[in-house]
Each structure stands twice: as C-alpha cells, then as structure tokens.
N, C-alpha and C positions, 0 to 999 in steps of 0.2 A: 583714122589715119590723118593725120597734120600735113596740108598741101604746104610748098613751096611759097614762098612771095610770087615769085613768077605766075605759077600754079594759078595760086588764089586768083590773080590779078585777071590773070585770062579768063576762070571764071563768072567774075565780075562784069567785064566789059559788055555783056551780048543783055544786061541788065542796068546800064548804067543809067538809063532815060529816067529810073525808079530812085537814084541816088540825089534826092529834093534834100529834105531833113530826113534829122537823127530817126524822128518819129514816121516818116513815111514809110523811110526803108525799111523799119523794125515792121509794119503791116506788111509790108509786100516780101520781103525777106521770109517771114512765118509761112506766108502763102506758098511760095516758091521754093522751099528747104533750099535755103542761103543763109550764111552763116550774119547774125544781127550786129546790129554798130555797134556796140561792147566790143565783140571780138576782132572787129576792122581796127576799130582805135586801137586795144593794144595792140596788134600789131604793126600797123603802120604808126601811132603815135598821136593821131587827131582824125577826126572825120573828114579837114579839109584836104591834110596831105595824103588821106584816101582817096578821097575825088581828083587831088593830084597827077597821083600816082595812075588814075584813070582815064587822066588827058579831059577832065569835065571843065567844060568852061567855065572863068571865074567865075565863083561865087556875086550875085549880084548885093548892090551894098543897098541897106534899107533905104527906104525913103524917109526922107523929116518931112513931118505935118507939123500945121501952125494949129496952134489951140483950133481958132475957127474952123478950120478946115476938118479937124477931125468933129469938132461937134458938127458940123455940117454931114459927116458920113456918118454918124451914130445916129441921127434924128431922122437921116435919110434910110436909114436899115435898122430901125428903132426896134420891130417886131422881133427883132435876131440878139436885142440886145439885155435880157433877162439873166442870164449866169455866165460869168469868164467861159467854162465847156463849151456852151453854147453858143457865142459869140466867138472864141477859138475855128471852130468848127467850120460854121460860117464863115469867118473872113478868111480860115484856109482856103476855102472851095470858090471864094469870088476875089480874091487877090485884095483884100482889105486889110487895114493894119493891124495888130493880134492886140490879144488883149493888153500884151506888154507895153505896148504902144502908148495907147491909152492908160495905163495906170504912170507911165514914167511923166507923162506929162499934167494929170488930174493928182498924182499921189496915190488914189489907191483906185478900188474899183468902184465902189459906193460913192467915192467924189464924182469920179466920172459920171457915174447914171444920174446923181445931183447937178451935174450943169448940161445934163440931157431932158430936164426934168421929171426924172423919174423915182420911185421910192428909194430907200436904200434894198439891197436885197438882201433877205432873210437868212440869217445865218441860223436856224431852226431845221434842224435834221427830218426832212421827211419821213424817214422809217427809224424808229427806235425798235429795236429786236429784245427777245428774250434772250438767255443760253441758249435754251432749247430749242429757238426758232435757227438760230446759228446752227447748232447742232446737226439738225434736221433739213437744211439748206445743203452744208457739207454733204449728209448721206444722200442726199438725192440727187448730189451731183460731183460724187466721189471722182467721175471719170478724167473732170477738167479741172479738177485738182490739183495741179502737179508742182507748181510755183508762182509765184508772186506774180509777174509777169501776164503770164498766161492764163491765170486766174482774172487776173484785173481785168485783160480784155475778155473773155469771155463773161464775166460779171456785170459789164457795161451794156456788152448785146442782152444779155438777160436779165435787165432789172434790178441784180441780186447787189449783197454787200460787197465791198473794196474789200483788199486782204487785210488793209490796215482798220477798217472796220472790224473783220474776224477777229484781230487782234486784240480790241479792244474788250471782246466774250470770253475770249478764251486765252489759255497759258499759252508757252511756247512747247508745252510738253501736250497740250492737248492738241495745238495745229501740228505738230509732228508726229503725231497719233493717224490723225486723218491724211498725211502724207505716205505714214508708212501702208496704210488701208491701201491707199489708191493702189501704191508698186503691189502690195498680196495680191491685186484681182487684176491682172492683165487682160 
C-alpha cells in the first residue's frame, strides 16, 4: 500500500533526528523498516526538500580547510588515515572532513597521503577469488542474497566480495541464478 505525502511525512517525523545523510538514513531506515532515500527523493524530488518538507534545520554548509589545516588534521589522525573507507568512516564518527575534502584539494587520494608523508596506497586487491570460491561464497550465504544493496552491506560486516566483485566471476545469468535460488528457499 503507497501512503499519502501527508501519510508518509507523519511517518517520518517521530524519525527525523536519523535524517543526517543519504547514507546514514539508508542504515537506520533498513533497521527501522522505513522506506530508503531512493524512495523519499522520488517522491519529494531531493533529499533536501525531504528534510524540508520535515521542518529539519538547514542543512549545515561545509567547512573550507586551508591546505595546512587539513594536513595538520591528517598527520594529527594519521593512524585513521590508510584507505578512503577508512578514513570515511572515521571522520564520520569524529566530525572531520571526508575524504572528499581532502582529494578536492591534494587532487586525488595518494597525493594527499604524499603530502602526509605517507606511501601511496596499494591499489593491489587483497583477495583474488576463484569461480568456485564465488560460487561457494554465494551458497553459503544464499540467505542475504537478495540485492545489490543489501548484499554490499552485509558483505562488508562479513569480509566477503562487493556485488560488483561477483560480477566480475560471474554472468548476469549466473547472479540471477543465485537470486532466483534465494526467493525458491524462503
């Protein structure tokens, strides 16, 4: 059943302390069965005239950092500073500036950790899989299989391949195999 705008909105409100980013809500949304920011944008149009429409205080506008200042924060949280994810992650959780930050002003990420003095980071795949290892990844965890999405995050808590890694083992006709697997075994 498709709520109303009203509907929806009322919904939303008694939730909205959760309405940070695209990417927060899309966590807390999955937790809470709340409908994900795909489906808010189109209906309202944008994520911001969501938060809008929710009466959420402006959006705050980023900060500008001087070159110095951000290598002063990268040297000063250097241990946090090994992979974009990583560094992501962390400066969500301590209000530092994202990786974007930092690449718009070094140019990319490997400059940046070069005027941190750090190596460049390896662009060398920790796990190279087989078919078979893909294969067998799949059936061992057919259950959390269901879409791209929802795969990736549960792939992350566990270790395992991106779905854009499965795709790189397998057809579109063989992930659609283990798709239709999962719906056979409710």
């Amino acid at each position: 059943m498709k709520l109303g705008e009203e509907e929806l909105i009322q919904l939303l409100k008694p939730h909205k302390q959760a309405m940070t980013t695209v990417r927060a809500w899309d966590e807390y949304s999955d937790t809470h069965n709340l409908p994900r920011s795909i489906t808010l944008i189109k209906r309202f149009g944008s994520w911001n005239k969501t938060k809008q429409l929710l009466e959420i205080s402006k959006i705050r506008q980023r900060e500008k950092y001087t070159r110095n200042e951000l290598i002063h924060i990268g040297k000063e949280h250097i241990n946090y500073f090994s992979t974009k994810r990583n560094w992501e992650k962390y400066a969500s959780e301590q209000h530092l500036p994202s990786p974007q930050t930092f690449i718009n002003e070094f140019g990319s990420w490997n400059s940046t950790r070069e005027a941190l003095n750090l190596p460049p980071a390896s662009k060398v795949r920790k796990n190279e899989y087989a078919k078979s290892d893909i294969m067998h990844i799949l059936n061992d965890h057919i259950d959390s299989f269901v879409g791209r999405d929802s795969w990736n995050q549960y792939a992350r808590e566990n270790n395992l391949p991106s779905y854009s890694t499965l795709y790189k083992y397998l057809t579109s006709e063989e992930i659609q195999y283990y798709k239709n697997k999962n719906r056979a075994n409710p």
